[in-house]
C-alpha positions in Angstrom: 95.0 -54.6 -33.7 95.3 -56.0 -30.2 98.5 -57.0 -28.7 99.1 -60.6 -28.0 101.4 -62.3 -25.9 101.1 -65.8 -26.8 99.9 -67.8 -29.9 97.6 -71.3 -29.2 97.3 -73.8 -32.3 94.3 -75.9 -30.6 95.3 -79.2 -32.6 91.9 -81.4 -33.9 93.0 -84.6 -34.5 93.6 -85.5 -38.0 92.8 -82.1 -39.5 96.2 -81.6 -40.8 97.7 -80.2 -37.4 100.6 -82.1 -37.4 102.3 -80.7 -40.6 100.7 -77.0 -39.2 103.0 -78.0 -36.0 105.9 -78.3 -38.5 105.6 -74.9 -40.1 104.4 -73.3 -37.1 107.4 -74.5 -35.5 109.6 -73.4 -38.6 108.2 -70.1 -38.8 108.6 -68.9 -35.1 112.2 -69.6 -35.1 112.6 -67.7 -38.7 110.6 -65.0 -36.3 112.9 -64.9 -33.8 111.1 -66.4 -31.5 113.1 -68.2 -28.5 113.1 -71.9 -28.9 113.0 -71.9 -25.0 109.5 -70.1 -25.3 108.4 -72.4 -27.9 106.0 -75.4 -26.5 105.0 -78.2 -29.6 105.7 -81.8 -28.9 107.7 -84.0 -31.2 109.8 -80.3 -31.9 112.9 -79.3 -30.4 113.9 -81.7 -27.8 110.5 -82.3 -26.5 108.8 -85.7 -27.0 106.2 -86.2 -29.1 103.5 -87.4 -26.3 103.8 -84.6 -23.8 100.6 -82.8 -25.3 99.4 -80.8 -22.1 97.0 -83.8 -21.0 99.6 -86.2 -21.0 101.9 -84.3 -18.7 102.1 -85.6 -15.3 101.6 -82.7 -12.2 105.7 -81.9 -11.9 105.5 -81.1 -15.9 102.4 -78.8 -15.5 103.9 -76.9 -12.5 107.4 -76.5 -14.4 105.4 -75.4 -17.7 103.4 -72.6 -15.6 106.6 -71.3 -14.1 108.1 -70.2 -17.9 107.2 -68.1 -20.6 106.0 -69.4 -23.4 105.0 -67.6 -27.2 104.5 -70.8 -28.7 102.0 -73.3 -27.6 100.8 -76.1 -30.2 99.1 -79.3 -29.1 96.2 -81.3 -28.8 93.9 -79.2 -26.6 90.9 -77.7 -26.6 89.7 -74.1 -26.5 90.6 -72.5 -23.5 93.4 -74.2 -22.7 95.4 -71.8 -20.6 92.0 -71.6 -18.1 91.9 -75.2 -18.2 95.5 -75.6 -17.0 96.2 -72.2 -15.3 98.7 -71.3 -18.2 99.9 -67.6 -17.7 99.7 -67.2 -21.2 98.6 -63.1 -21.0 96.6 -62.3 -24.4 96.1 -65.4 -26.3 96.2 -65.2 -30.0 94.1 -69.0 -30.3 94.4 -70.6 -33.7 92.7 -73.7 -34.9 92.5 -75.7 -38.5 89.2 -77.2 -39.6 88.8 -80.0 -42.1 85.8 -81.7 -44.4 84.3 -83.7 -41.5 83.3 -86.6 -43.1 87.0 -86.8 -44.7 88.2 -86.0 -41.3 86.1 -88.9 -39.7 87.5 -91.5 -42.3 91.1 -90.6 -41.9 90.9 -90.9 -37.9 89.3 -94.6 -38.6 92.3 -95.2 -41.0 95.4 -94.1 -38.9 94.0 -95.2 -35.3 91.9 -98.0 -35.7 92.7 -99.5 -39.2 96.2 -98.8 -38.9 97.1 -99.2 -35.4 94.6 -101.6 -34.5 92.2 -99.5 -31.6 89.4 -101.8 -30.3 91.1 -104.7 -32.0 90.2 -102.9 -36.0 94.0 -103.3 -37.1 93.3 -104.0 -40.9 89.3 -104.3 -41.2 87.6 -101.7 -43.5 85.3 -99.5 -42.3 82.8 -101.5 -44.8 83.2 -104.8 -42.6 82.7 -103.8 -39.2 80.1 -104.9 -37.0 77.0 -103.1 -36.2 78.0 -102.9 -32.7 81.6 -101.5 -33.5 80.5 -99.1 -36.1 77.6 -98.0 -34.1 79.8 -97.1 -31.2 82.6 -95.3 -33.6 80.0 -92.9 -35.1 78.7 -91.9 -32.0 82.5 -91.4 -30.1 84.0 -89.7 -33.5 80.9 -87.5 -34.4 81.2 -83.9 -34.0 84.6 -83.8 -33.0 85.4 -79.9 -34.4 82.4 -78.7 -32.4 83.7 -81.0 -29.2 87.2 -79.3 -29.2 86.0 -75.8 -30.3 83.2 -75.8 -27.5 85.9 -77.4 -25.0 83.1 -80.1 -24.2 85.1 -84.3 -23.5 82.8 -86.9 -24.4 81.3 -87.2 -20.9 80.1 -83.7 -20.6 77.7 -84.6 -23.5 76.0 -86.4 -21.4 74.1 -83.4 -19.7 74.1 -81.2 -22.5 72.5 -80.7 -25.5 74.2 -80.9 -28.4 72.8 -78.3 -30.0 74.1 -76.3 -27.3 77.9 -77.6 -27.9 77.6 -76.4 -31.4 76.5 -73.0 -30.2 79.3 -72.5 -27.7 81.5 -73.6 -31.1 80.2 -71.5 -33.3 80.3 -68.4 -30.5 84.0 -69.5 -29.9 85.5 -69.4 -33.5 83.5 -66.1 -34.3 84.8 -64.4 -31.0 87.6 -66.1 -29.2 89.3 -67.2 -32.0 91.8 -64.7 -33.6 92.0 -66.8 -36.6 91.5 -70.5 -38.3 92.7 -72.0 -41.4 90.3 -74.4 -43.4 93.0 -77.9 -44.0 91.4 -77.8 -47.8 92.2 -74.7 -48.5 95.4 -73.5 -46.3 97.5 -72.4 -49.3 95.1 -70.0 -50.6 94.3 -68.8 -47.0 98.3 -68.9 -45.5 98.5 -65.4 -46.6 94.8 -64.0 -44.7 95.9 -65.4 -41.6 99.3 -63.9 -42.0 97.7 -60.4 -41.9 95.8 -61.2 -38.5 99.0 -63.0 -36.9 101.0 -61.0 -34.0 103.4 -58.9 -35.4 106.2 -60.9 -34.2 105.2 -64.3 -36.3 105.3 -64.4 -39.9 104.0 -67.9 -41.4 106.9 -68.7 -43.6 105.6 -71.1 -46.7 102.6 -72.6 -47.1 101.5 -76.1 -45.6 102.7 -79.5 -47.2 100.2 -80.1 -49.6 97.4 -83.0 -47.9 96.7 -86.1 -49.5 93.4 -84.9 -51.0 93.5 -87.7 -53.5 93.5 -90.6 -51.3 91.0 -89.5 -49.0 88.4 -89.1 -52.0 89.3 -92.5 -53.3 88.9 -93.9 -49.6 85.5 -92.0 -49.2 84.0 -93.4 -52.5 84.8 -96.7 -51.7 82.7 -96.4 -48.6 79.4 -98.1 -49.0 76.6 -95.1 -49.6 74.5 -96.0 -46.5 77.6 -95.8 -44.0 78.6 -92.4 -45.7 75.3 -91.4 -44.8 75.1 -92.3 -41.5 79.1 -90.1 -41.0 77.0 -87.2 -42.4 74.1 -87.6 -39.9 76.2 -87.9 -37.2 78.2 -85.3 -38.0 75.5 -82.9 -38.8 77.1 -80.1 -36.7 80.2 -80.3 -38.1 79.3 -79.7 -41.2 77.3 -76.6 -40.6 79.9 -75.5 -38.6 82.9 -76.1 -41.4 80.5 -74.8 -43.8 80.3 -71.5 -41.9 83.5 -71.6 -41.1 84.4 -71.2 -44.8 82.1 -68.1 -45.4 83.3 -66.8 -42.5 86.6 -66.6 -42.9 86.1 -65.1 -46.2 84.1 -62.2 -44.5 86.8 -61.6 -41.8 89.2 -61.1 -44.9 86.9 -58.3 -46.2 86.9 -56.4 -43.1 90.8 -56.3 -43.1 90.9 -55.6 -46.8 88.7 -53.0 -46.3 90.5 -52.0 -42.9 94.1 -52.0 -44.9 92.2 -49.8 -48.1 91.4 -47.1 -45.7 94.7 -46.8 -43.7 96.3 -46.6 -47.4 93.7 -43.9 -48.5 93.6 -41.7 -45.1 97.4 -42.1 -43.9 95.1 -43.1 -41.0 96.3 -45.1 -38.0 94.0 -47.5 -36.1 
């Protein structure tokens, strides 16, 4: 198993990251880990807005000059290039979530609930064409967005098709692991066998509020749900692969563990 230096949690909005931040957080400290090498906003001391885009030049510089074994934020995939993080061997981590449910509970908690592009309390249902229009377009494909490390003005001159390709490539091969946000406490354990020896996940994750987002997706009227799913077409495949996936990386460890246990052997 490769040696890594320093574990990334690439946070998607609203794919159950924060309460991942929580127990990431929770667990490196159980590990050991020094809470002067951990980086995760809103733990610690350090204010919830300094995700790495929001720092200003002095914070960058500062955060180059330390070590860190803990870095959690919203980011995309190769942060550490992005920013110049000396980060060594990267142990990147990511959680994935039911696009469509993830597309409705970003409408809920940024525009429904805290009123961005004036949409404090109107239901998805009653917004205008134009408003609507625009939100499926700037929301769609987010997972494949972050995981290709594409912003919205790069998709401009690419193809999308080529985004999810770069996405798909990037969770198979630069990704040492993911967790799928609907199933986290069956795969907690998995993800623990491909961690860095010095972090142990410690519990699982705070269970999500499955219930309320399938009552808020039924209530959806059937030709908007259809339009999320056409707009998120990429997503889907990609969380749907995602999910088969994972379960075949846990096949190869299995199989992996079997063998050491059979053999005495030592990879």
């Amino acid at each position: 198993m490769p040696q890594y230096d320093t574990f990334v949690f690439n946070h998607i909005p609203k794919c159950g990251g924060t309460s991942f931040r929580a127990l990431l957080n929770e667990s490196a400290l159980k590990s050991n880990v020094p809470v002067e090498e951990i980086f995760i906003p809103g733990f610690n001391g350090l204010e919830e807005d300094k995700n790495i885009d929001q720092l200003s030049i002095r914070e960058k510089a500062v955060l180059r000059r330390k070590k860190k074994r803990i870095f959690a934020c919203h980011s995309r995939f190769d942060v550490a290039k992005t920013y110049k993080l000396p980060f060594g061997n990267i142990f990147y981590f990511t959680i994935l979530r039911d696009p469509v449910k993830r597309f409705l509970s970003h409408y809920n908690f940024f525009y429904y609930k805290h009123g961005y592009m004036d949409c404090k309390g109107i239901l998805l249902n009653d917004l205008t064409e134009d408003k609507l229009a625009f939100l499926l377009e700037d929301l769609s494909n987010i997972h494949c967005k972050y995981l290709a490390a594409y912003r919205a003005r790069d998709i401009y001159i690419v193809r999308w098709e080529n985004v999810f390709r770069v996405a798909k490539y990037n969770l198979q091969y630069e990704y040492a692991s993911f967790g799928i946000l609907e199933e986290m406490d069956e795969m907690i354990p998995g993800i623990n066998k491909m961690l860095p020896e010095w972090l142990t996940l410690e519990r699982a994750l705070p269970s999500s509020n499955t219930q309320k987002y399938k009552k808020s997706q039924q209530e959806i009227k059937p030709e908007i749900l259809e339009r999320i799913q056409e707009h998120n077409r990429l997503d889907i495949e990609l969380y749907n692969f995602a999910k088969d996936y994972f379960k075949f990386k846990m096949t190869i460890i299995d199989d992996e563990q079997n063998f050491r246990k059979t053999y005495n052997y030592k990879f």
